[in-house]
N, C-alpha and C positions, 0 to 999 in steps of 0.2 A: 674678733671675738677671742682668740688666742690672749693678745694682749689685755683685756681689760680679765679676764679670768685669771692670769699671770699676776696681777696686781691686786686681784682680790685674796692671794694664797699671800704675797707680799706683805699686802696689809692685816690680813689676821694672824701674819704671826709676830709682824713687827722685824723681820728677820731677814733678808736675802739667803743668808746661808741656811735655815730651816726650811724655807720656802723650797728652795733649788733640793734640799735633800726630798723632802716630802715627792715635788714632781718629777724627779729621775732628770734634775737637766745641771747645765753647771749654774754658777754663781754670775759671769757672766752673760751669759745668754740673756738670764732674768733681768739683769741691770740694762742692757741691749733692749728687750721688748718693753722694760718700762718711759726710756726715755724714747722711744718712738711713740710711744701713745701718748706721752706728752707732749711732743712736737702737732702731732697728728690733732690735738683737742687743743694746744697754746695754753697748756696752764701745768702749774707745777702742781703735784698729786700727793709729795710725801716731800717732807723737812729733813736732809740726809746729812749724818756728819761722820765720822769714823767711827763713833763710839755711839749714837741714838739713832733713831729714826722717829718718825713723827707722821702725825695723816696731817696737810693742808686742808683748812676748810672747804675747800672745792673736792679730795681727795674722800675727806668723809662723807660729803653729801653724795659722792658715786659709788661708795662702797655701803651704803642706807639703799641705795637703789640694787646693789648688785646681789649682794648675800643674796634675800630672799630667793632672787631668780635661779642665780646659781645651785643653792639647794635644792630647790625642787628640781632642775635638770640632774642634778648627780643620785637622786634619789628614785628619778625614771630611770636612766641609765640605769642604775643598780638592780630595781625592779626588772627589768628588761632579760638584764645577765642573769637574774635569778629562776625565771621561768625555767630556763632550760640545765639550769644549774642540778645535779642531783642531789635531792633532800637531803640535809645531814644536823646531824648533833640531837638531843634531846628533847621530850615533849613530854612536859609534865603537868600533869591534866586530873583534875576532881571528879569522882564521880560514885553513884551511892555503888553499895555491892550487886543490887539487882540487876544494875546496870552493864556492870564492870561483866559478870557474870553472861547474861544477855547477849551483850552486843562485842567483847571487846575478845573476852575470853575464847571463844571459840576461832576467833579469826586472828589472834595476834602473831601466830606464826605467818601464815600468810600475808601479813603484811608487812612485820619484818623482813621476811624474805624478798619483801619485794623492795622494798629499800633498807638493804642492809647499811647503810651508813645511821641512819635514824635509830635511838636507842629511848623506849618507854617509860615512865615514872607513874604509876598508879596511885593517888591521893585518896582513899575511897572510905566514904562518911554518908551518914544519912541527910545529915544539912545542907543548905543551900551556902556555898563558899565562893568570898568575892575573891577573884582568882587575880584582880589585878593587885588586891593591896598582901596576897599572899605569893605574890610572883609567880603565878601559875599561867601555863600559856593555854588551857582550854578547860571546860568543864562539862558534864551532860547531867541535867537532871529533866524532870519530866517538863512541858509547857506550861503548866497549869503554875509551877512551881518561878515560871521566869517572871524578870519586870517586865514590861510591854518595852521597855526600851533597848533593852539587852539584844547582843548582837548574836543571832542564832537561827541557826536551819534544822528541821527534821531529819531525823535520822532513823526513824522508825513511823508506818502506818499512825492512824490513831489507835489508841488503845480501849480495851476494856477492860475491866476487874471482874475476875471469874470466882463464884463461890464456886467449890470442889469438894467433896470428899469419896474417899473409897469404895468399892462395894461392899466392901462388910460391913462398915460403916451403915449404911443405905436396908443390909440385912437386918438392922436391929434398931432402926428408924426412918420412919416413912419422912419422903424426899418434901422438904418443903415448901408450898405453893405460894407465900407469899414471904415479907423478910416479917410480919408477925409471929408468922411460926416458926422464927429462928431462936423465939427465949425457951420452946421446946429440945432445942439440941445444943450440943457441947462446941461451942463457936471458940476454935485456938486463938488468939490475939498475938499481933505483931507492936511491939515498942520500940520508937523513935530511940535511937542512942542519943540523937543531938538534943531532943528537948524531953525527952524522958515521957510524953505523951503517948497512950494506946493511939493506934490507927482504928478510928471507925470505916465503919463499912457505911457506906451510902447508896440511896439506891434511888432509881425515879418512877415512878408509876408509868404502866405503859399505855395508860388509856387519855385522854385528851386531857386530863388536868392537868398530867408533869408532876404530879406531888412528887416533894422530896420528901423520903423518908432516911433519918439516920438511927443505927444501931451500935450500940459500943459492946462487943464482944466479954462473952463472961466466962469463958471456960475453965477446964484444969489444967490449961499450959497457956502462958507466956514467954515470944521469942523475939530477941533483937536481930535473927538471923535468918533471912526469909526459905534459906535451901533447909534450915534443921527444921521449920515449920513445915514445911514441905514433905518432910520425911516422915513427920507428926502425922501428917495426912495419907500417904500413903499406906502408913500401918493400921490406919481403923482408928485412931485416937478420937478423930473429931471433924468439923467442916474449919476449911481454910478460905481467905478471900487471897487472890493471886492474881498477879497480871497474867490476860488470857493466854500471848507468848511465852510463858514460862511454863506452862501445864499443858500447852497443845500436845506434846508427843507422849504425856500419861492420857489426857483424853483418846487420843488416837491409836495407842493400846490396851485401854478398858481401865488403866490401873486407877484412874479416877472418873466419878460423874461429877458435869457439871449441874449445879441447882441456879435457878430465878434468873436465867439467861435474857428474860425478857425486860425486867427490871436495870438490867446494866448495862447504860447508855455508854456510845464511845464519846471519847475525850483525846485532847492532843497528845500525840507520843513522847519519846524522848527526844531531848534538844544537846545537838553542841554549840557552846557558845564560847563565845573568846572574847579578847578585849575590844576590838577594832577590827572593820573589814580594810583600814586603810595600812599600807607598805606589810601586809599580810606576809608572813615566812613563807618559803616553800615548804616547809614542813607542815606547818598547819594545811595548808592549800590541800595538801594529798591527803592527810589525817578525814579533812574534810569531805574531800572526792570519796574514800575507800567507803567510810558510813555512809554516804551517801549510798554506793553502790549496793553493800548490805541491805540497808532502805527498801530499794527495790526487790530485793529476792526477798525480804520479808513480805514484803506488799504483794507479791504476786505467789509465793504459798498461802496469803490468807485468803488470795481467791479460787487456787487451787482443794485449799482444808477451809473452809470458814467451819 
């Protein structure tokens, strides 16, 4: 096995002396394990002069066979030493600000700290960004938002979309019972940076038809920035549509009510996705584990707080 691996480092570089530097031996040694493997098979393997080298037809029909094999061994190898290798170098990763905010922001020290050789890159945009043709090694946007074929896991419960507003708000308009009676109240609007579109609010009816019903907000503010909407809503301005994770701890302090809770069906959470699950970094690998673990303490305050 030695020898025919010996002759395949030989043969791709055309070289004994590049060969032997590459795998720490002399020039010798390699010349020694090639003519034994030619003894050993009865056939000449490479055309040798002082000045060329050459593959024999026999030489390249065993190196057609060997590469492939080879590669895939030094690439488990590699994989192998990397599991226990500690994560290092950079992740630079797409994701919108609700996100980044959400899931990344509050824990990013602790996760640096826990592999301090890994250093973060935040891309953060409302659009959906192909991370391979931008060189990015991960991205998270919501499921609804991925291809079906895209390589990605949960990293959050499902979600729901929470209509909110204040109590004073609530003091000076009664709460409303269905999304009809929202062309009654001052509904803040969120717009898309990427395509310049308002977000509507969507809703489903909760009685056995499933009607969808959609509404396009008309109020006196529009924000591309979902925490200054937010702040919109906690001063009385108006009702906001919010993901429910993002307003649970003003719900849980009074500073917001939620309206038509029964109308907003959950949907998939946020997703990380990458290019490939195959020769995966160790970097991504724990990127992946940490949200994941997140995940779960998400998932189990919202059976704690639903």
């Amino acid at each position: 096995m030695f020898s025919l691996t010996w002759f395949a480092h030989i043969a791709r570089h055309r070289s004994f002396t590049k060969a032997a530097a590459e795998m720490e031996v002399t020039r010798g040694a390699l010349s020694q394990q090639l003519k034994a493997l030619e003894r050993q098979l009865n056939v000449r393997l490479l055309n040798r002069t002082t000045r060329d080298m050459s593959l024999t037809e026999e030489g390249q029909r065993l190196l057609d066979v060997l590469a492939p094999a080879l590669t895939a061994v030094e690439r488990a190898v590699s994989e192998l030493g990397e599991t226990h290798a500690e994560p290092s170098g950079l992740i630079r990763m797409n994701t919108s600000r609700v996100a980044a905010r959400l899931l990344i922001e509050p824990h990013m020290g602790t996760f640096l700290a826990r592999y301090p050789k890994l250093r973060l890159e935040l891309a953060m945009d409302d659009g959906f960004s192909n991370i391979v043709a931008e060189g990015l090694d991960a991205g998270i946007r919501l499921g609804e938002s991925l291809d079906e074929h895209m390589v990605a896991v949960p990293i959050t419960p499902p979600l729901e979309m929470a209509i909110v507003g204040s109590p004073a708000y609530f003091q000076r308009h009664a709460a409303p019972e269905t999304p009809a009676d929202l062309v009654k109240h001052n509904c803040l609007a969120y717009r898309f940076t990427s395509s310049g579109t308002i977000d509507r609010w969507s809703f489903t009816s909760p009685n056995e038809e499933r009607r969808t019903v959609v509404f396009e907000p008309q109020g006196n503010a529009v924000f591309n920035d979902d925490d200054s909407m937010l702040q919109a809503a906690l001063q009385g301005v108006g009702l906001v549509q919010h993901i429910d994770l993002c307003v649970r701890r003003h719900l849980a302090d009074g500073s917001l009510i939620r309206v038509l809770s029964a109308w907003c069906l959950p949907f998939p959470g946020f997703y990380l996705y990458v290019p490939s699950r195959a020769q995966m970094p160790a970097k991504i690998r724990v990127l992946m584990d940490f949200l994941a673990e997140q995940r779960e303490r998400l998932a189990q305050r919202s059976v704690e707080h639903p």
